[in-house]
C-alpha positions as CSV (number, residue, x, y, z in Angstrom):
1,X,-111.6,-34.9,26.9
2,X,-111.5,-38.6,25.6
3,X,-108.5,-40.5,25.9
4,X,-106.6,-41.1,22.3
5,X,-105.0,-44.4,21.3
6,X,-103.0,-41.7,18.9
7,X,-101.9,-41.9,15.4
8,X,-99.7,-44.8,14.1
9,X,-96.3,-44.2,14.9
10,X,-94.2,-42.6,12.0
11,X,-91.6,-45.2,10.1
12,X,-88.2,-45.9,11.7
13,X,-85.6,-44.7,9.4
14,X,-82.3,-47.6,8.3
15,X,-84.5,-50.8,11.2
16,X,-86.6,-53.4,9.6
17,X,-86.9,-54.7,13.1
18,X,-86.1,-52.3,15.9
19,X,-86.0,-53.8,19.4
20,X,-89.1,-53.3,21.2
21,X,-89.6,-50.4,23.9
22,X,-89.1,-53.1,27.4
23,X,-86.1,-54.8,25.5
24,X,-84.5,-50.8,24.9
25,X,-85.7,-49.9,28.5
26,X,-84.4,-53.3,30.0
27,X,-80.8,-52.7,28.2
28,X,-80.3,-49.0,29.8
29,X,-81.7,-50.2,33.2
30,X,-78.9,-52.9,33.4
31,X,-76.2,-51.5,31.8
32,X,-76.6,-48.4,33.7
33,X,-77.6,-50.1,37.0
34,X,-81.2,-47.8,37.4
35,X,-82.7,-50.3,39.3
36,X,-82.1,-53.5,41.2
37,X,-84.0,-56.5,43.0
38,X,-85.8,-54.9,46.2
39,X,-85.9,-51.3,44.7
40,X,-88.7,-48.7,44.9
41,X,-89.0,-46.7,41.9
42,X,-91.6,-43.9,41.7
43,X,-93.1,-43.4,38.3
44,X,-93.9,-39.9,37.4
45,X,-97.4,-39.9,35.3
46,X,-99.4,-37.7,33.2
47,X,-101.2,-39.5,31.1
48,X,-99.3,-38.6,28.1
49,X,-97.7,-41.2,25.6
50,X,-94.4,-41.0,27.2
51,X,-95.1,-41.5,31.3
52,X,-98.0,-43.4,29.8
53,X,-95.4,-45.8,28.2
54,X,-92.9,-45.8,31.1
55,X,-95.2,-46.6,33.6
56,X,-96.4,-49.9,31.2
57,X,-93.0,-50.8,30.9
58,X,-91.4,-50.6,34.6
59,X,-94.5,-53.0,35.2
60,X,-93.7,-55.4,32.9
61,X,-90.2,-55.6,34.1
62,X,-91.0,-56.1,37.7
63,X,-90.8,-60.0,37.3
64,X,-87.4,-59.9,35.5
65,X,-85.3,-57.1,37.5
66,X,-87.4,-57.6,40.7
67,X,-88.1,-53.9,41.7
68,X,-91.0,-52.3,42.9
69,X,-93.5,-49.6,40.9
70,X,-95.5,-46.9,42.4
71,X,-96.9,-44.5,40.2
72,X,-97.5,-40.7,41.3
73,X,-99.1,-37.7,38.9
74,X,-99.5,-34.0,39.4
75,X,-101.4,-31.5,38.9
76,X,-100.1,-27.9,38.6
77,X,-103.9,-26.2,38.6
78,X,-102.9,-24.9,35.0
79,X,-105.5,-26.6,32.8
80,X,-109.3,-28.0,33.2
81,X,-108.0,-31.2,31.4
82,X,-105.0,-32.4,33.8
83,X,-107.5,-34.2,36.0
84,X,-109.1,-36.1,33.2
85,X,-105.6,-37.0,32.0
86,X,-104.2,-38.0,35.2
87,X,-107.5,-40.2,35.4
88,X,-106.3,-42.5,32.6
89,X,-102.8,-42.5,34.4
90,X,-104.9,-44.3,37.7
91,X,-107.1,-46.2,35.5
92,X,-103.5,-48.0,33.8
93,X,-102.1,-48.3,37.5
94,X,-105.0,-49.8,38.8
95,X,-105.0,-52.4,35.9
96,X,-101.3,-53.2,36.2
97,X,-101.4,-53.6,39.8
98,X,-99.6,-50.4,40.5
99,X,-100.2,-48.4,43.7
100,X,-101.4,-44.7,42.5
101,X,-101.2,-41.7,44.1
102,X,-101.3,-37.9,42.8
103,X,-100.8,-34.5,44.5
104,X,-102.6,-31.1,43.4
105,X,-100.2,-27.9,43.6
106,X,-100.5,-24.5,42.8
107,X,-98.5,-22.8,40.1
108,X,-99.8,-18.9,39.7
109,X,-99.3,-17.9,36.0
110,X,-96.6,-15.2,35.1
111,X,-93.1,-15.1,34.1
112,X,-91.5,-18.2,33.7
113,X,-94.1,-20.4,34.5
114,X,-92.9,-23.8,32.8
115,X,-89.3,-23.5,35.2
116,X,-91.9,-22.8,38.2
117,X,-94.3,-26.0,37.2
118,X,-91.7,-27.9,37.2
119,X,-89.7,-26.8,40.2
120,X,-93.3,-27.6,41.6
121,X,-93.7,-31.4,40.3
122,X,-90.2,-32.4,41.5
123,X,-90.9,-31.0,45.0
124,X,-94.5,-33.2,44.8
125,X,-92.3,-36.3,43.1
126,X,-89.8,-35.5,46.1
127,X,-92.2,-35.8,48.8
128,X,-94.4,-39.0,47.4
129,X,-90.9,-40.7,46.7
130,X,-89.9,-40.0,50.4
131,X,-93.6,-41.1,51.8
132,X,-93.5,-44.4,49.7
133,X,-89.7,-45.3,50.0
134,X,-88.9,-45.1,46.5
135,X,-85.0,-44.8,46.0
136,X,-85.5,-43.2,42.6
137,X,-88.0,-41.4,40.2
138,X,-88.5,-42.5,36.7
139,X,-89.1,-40.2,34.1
140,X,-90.4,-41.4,30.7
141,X,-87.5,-38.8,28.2
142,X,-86.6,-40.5,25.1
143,X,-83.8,-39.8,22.5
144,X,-85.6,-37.3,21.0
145,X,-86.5,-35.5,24.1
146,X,-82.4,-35.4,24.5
147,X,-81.7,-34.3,21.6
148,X,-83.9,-31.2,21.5
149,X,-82.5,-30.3,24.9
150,X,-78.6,-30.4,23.7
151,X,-80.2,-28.2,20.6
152,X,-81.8,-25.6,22.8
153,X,-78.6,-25.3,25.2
154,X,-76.8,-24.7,22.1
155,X,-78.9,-22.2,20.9
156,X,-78.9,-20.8,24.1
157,X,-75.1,-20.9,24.2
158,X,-74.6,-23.6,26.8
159,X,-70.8,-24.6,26.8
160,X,-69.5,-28.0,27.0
161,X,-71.0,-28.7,30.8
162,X,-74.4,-27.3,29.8
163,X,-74.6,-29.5,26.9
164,X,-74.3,-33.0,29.0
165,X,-78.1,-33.4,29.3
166,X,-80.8,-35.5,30.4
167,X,-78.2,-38.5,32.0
168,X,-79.4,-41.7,32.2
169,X,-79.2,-41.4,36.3
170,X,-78.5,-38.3,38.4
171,X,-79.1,-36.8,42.1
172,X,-82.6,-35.5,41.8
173,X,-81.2,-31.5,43.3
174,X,-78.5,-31.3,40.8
175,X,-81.2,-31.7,38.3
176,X,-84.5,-30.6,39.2
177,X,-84.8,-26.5,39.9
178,X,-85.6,-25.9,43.3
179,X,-84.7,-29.0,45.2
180,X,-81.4,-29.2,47.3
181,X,-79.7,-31.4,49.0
182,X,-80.8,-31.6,52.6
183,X,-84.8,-31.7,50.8
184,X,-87.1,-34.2,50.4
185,X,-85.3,-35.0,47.5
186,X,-82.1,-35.8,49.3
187,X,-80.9,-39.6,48.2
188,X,-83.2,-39.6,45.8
189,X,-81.9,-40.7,41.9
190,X,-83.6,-39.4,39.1
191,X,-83.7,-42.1,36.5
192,X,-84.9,-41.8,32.7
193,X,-85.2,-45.6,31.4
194,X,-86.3,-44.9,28.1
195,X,-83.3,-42.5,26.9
196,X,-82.3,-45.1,24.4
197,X,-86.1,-45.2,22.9
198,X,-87.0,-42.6,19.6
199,X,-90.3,-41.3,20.3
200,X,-91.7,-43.7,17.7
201,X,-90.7,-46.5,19.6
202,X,-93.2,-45.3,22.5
203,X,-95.6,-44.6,20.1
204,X,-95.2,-48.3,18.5
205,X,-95.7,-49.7,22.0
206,X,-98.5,-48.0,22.7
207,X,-100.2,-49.0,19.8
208,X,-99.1,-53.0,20.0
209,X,-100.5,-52.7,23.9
210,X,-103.5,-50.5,23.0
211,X,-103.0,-47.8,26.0
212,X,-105.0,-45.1,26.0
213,X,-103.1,-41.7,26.6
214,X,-103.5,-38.0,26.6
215,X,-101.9,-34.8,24.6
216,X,-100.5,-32.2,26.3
217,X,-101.8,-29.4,23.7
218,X,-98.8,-27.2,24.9
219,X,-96.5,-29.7,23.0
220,X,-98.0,-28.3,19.9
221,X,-97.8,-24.4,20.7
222,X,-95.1,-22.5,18.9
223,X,-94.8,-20.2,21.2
224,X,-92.6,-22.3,23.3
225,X,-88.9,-22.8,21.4
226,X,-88.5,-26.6,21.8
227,X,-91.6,-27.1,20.4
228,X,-90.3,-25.4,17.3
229,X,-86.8,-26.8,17.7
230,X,-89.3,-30.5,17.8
231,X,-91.3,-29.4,14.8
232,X,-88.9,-27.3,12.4
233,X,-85.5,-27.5,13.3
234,X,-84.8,-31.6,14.2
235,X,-86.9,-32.7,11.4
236,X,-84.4,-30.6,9.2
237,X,-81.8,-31.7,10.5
238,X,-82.7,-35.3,10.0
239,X,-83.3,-34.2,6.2
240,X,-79.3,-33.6,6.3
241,X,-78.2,-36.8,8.6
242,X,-80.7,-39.1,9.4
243,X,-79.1,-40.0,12.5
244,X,-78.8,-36.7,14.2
245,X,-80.5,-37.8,17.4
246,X,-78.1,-40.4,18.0
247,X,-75.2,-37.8,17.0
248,X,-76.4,-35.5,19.3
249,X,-76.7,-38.1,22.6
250,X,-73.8,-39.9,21.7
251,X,-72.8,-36.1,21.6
252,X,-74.3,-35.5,25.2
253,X,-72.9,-38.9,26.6
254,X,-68.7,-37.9,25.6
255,X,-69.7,-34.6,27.3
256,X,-71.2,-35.5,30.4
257,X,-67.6,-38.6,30.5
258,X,-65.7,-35.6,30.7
259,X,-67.2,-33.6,32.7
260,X,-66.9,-37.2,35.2
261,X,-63.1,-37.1,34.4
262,X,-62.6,-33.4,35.0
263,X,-64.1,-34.1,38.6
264,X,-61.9,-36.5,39.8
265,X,-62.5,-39.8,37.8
266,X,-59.5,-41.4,36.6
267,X,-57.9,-41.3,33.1
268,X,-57.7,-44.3,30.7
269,X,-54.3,-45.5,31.4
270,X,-52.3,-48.1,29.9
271,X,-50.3,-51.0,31.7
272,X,-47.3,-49.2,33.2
273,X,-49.2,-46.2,33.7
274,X,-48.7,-44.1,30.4
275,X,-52.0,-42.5,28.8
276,X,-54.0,-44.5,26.4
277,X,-53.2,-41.5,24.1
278,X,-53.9,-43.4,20.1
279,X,-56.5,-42.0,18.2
280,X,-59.6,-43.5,18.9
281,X,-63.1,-42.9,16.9
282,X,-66.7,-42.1,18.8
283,X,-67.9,-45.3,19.0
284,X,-65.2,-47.1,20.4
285,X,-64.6,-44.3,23.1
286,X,-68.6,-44.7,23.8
287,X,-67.8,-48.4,23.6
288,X,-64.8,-48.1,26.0
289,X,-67.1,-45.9,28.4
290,X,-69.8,-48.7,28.6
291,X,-67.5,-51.5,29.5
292,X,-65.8,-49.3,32.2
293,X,-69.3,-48.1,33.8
294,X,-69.7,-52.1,33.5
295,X,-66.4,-53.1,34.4
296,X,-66.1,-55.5,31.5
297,X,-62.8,-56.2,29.9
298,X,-63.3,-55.1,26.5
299,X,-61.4,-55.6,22.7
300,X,-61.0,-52.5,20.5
301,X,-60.6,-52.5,16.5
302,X,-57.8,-49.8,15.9
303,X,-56.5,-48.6,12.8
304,X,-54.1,-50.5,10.8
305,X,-56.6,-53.7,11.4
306,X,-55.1,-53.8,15.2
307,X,-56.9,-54.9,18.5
308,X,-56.4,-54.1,22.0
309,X,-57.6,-55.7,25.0
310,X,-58.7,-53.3,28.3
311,X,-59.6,-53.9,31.2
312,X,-61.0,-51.9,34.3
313,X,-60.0,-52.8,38.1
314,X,-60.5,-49.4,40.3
315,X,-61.9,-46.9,37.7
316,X,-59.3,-47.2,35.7
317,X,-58.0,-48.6,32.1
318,X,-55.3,-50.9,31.5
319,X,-54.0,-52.6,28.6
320,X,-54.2,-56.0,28.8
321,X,-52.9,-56.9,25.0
322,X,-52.3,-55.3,21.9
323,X,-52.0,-57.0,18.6
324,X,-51.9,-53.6,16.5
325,X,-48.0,-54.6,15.7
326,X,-48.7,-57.9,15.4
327,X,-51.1,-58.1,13.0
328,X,-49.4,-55.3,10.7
329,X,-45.9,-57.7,10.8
């Protein structure tokens, strides 16, 4: 198998000039606090366009965040072209600088085999993580790849909780089937730095860098549902409103805030303690939900042509000003 530059990426739909893939990656890896100076993070490779992608990108961040990269692959024994593939995974490490390892496990075909590969790869990301003293793995999921995963809980009938998918950052055993705390994986974060990326903004950057990578041919087989759901059902959907895959992580993001809230996390609260209770639209909740994960004071546009001011001391959110009555005198 010969390594693939790939097609040229689709066109972006409603951006003349989209941000490039390390200016999106850098953005999520700050405002979500992935990574900091001194870190280890484990880069999880297979030589496809994604990993391929991630793995370019952590490197050229290492000078501006000052973390460390290692890189890992595996092999699940399930196809003759996985060790040509992770090849081109070592051959970009070694040219970036970027300490490679890979492990080799066995995954015996039969029922449910994807859930059982991939059970398997965490426990070999687990382990090299632990025996390099990475604090987190990377993973290279994009937008799209959240999206199709909030469409196939629905169609699976996931409820609110099973619909808060693909996090920016999570405990590697909530996420990952069959590792648990007291594992390998134990203090280990799972981090996904490109989640704010389409998937034609990896392909873009692979093209501007000219990195080789390698297709998976099971991401073309219908037999699998999300490759259906990637090939029929999104691109419909994006026929009806082009900015489904946005909808559907913004979607993913209110979900997953209160799920947080339900578990203990603190209300938005107003000075004097009453509940910040007006009507609010989705992107100033999302906004309001940045700036408290940041703990940034922040102004909100509310209806009427009003603003308030909030800010955030312990997890919480507290009026600070608001010009709502003001302005409408």
């Amino acid at each position: 198998m010969s390594p693939s530059p790939g097609p040229p990426p689709p066109p972006r739909r409603g951006r003349s000039h989209p941000p490039s893939l390390i200016r999106l990656a850098e953005r999520l890896i700050r405002d979500e606090r992935l990574l900091a100076r001194g870190d280890v993070v484990l880069c999880a490779c297979s030589g496809g366009p994604d990993s391929t992608a991630l793995l370019h990108v952590l490197a050229m961040l290492r000078r501006r965040i000052g973390h460390e990269v290692v890189a890992h692959g595996v092999d699940h024994g399930l196809r003759p072209a996985a060790a040509a593939e992770l090849a081109i995974a070592r051959d970009l490490a070694e040219r970036l600088g970027v300490p490679y390892s890979s492990t080799r496990v066995d995954v015996a075909p039969g029922a449910n085999l994807q859930a059982r590969a991939r059970a398997a790869r965490f426990a070999a990301l687990a382990a090299a993580s632990a025996a390099r003293g990475a604090r987190a793995i990377a993973t290279g999921h994009t937008a799209d790849d959240r999206a199709e995963t909030v469409l196939l809980r629905l169609l699976r009938g996931a409820g609110p909780r099973g619909l808060a998918v693909l996090p920016p950052r999570a405990p590697l055993w909530t996420d990952a089937a069959g590792a648990a705390p007291g594992s390998a994986a134990a203090g280990v974060e799972l981090i996904r730095p490109l989640l704010l990326a389409r998937r034609a903004d990896v392909l873009a950057h692979l093209s501007r860098h000219r990195l080789a990578f390698a297709e998976d041919p099971s991401n073309g087989d219908p037999r699998f549902t999300r490759v259906r759901v990637r090939r029929e059902l999104l691109p419909l959907l994006e026929d009806l409103s082009p900015a489904i895959v946005e909808h559907l992580c913004a979607l993913s993001d209110m979900l997953a805030a209160g799920r947080d809230r339900l578990a203990g996390g603190d209300p938005a609260v107003l000075d004097g303690g009453e509940p910040l209770s007006m009507p609010l639209g989705r992107a100033q909740r999302l906004a309001i939900e940045r700036a408290r994960k940041l703990g940034r004071p922040l102004r909100v546009l509310v209806r009427g042509g009003g603003e308030i001011a909030l800010g955030f001391p312990e997890e919480s959110s507290v009026l600070i000003e608001d010009r709502s009555e003001r302005r409408g005198a």
